[in-house]
C-alpha positions, 0 to 999 in steps of 0.5 A, a space after each residue: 456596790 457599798 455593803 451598807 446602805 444608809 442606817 436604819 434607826 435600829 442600826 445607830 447606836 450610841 458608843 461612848 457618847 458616840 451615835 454611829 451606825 456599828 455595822 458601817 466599817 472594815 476588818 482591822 488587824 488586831 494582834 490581842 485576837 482572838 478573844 478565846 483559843 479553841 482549847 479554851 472552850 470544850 463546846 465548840 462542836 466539831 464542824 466549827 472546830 477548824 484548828 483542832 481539825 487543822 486548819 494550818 493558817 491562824 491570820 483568820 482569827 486576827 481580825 476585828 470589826 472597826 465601825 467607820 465613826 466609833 470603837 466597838 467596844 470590846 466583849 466583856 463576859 464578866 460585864 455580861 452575866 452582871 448586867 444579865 444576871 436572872 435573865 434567859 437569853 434565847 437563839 431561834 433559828 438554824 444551825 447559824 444561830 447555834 454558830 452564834 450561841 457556841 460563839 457566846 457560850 464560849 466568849 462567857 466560859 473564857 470570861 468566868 472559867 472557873 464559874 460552875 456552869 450546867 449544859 443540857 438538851 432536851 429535845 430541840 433545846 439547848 440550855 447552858 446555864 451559869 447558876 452563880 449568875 442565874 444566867 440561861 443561854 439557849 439554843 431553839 433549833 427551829 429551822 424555818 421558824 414556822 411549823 413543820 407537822 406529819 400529815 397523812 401526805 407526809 411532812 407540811 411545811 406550814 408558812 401561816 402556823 407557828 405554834 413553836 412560838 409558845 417556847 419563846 414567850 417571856 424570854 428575856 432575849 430573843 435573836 432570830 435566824 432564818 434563811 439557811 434551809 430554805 433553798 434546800 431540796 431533794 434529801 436536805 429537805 426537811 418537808 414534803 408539802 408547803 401549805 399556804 393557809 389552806 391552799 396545798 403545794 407540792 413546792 413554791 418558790 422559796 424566797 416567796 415562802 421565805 417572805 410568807 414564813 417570815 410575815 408569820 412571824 412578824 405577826 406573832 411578835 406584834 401579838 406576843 412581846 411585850 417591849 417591856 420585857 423583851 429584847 428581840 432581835 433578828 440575826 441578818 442573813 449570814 453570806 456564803 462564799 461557794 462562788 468567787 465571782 461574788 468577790 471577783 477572784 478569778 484565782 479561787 472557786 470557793 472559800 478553799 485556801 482563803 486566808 484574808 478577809 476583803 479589806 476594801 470595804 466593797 463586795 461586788 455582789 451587791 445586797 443579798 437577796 434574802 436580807 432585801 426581803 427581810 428588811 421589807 419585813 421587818 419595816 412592817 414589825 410594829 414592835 421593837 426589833 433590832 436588825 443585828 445586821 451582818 450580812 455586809 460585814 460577813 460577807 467581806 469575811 471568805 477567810 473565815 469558814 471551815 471550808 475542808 476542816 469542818 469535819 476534817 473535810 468528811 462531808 466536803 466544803 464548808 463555805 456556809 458555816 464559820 470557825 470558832 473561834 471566829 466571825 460569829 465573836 463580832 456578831 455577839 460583840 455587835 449583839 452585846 453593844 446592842 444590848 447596852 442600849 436596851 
């Protein structure tokens, strides 16, 4: 089955005078990647560190994202802060997203090196900021989007409350991410109860709550952005690659010892689930948001996850997360294409 289906209004986007579909293409060998070495950038959190955890290989690193009709212009950090300049860029969601904001902290720091920068967290919040450029690149670890609150049963998950989104308001940009924790159960559960509006459960299924969170959270961007004054976009479902069926190896069972991405253009499994609901929500946003969608291209990518050399493999197979440096690149190299056009 093709990874991408015909392009939504939000996917086409106009390169070089050029209007094509960015996230429509294949995996090329390019000998100029990657676009920072791991030694380059002090912040790559030890999970995503693969090389200096050692990983042996480095073919992973070599491959860039080619659009089927136009060059995807290559990341250009020193661009970024101009254009950005006075501005707060802010990822909400999982630890996917905080895989794409190190990915841009990263790509910025090897870009501006010798700029001073100031990192901090406060609580759920992680702001690396570069003073000279009065530029802001945050981190919002929120999980599910919706709220998650102590009551007297223990913690609820609240599908129809969404009181964190009062950090979000006036951001200059915004890029959501949810769907990592939401199959999670027994102690990676996060919650004790779900409450869908005032009816209490003590589970559901979760890609009906997954679609309930997520109308949520449509609902407040259509009451709260401004399009004037803010950029929002919606981080596609990041693929795992826990079962090699999905791509039909009959030689693997995980992401353990892969060392090329699929280069056919095709990943049998078919459209991910999660991102069939998230598109069905999205078409129901009346304001502007632009599906940074790379769930297809990510999906040909089984080479590019930690597998054993995420915490050297301490805490087992990694086959969700991505080395850095790595696939999330592409997505900030997908998101800076975008924000061109904005």
């Amino acid at each position: 089955m093709p990874i991408n289906s015909s392009p939504s209004p939000s996917q086409q986007l106009a390169v070089n005078g050029i209007r094509c579909n960015v996230y429509k293409g294949k995996w090329v060998y390019d000998a100029s990647y990657p676009l920072y070495n791991f030694t380059d950038c002090p912040f790559i959190l030890e999970q995503f560190n693969c090389q200096h955890n050692g990983r042996p290989d480095h073919l992973y690193q070599k491959f860039r994202w080619q659009p089927t009709a136009c060059i995807l212009p290559r990341f250009n950090g020193r661009d970024f802060l101009q254009r950005f300049r006075g501005k707060r860029i802010m990822f909400v969601g999982d630890s996917l997203s905080s895989n794409q904001w190190l990915s841009l902290v990263c790509l910025l720091h090897k870009s501006a090196p010798h700029a001073k920068y100031t990192s901090q967290r406060i609580g759920g919040l992680s702001t690396f900021s570069f003073p000279a450029y009065r530029v802001s690149i945050m981190l919002s670890r929120n999980a599910f989007l919706v709220d998650i609150v102590n009551g007297k049963h223990g913690r609820v998950l609240k599908l129809n409350s969404i009181r964190g989104g009062q950090l979000w308001k006036g951001v200059d940009v915004l890029i959501f991410d949810t769907w990592h924790w939401w199959l999670h159960t027994g102690r990676k559960q996060p919650w004790d109860h779900v409450q869908d509006n005032n009816v209490t459960h003590k589970d559901m299924n979760r890609t009906v709550a997954y679609e309930k969170a997520l109308r949520t959270w449509a609902r407040w961007v259509n009451l709260n952005v401004d399009p004037a004054k803010t950029n929002v976009f919606f981080q596609g479902v990041s693929p795992d690659h826990m079962n090699s069926k999905d791509w039909v190896d009959r030689t693997a069972n995980t992401c353990v010892g892969e060392i090329r991405p699929l280069l056919s253009g095709e990943y049998l499994a078919g459209p991910h689930p999660a991102q069939v609901i998230l598109n069905k929500v999205l078409r129901s946003v009346s304001k502007p948001v632009h599906l940074l969608d790379i769930t297809g291209l990510s999906q040909l990518r089984k080479d590019g996850h930690p597998s054993v050399f995420g915490y050297r493999g301490r805490h087992g197979i990694d086959c969700t997360h991505w080395c850095l440096p790595g696939v999330p690149d592409t997505w900030n190299e997908l998101l800076f294409a975008a924000l061109i056009q904005t």
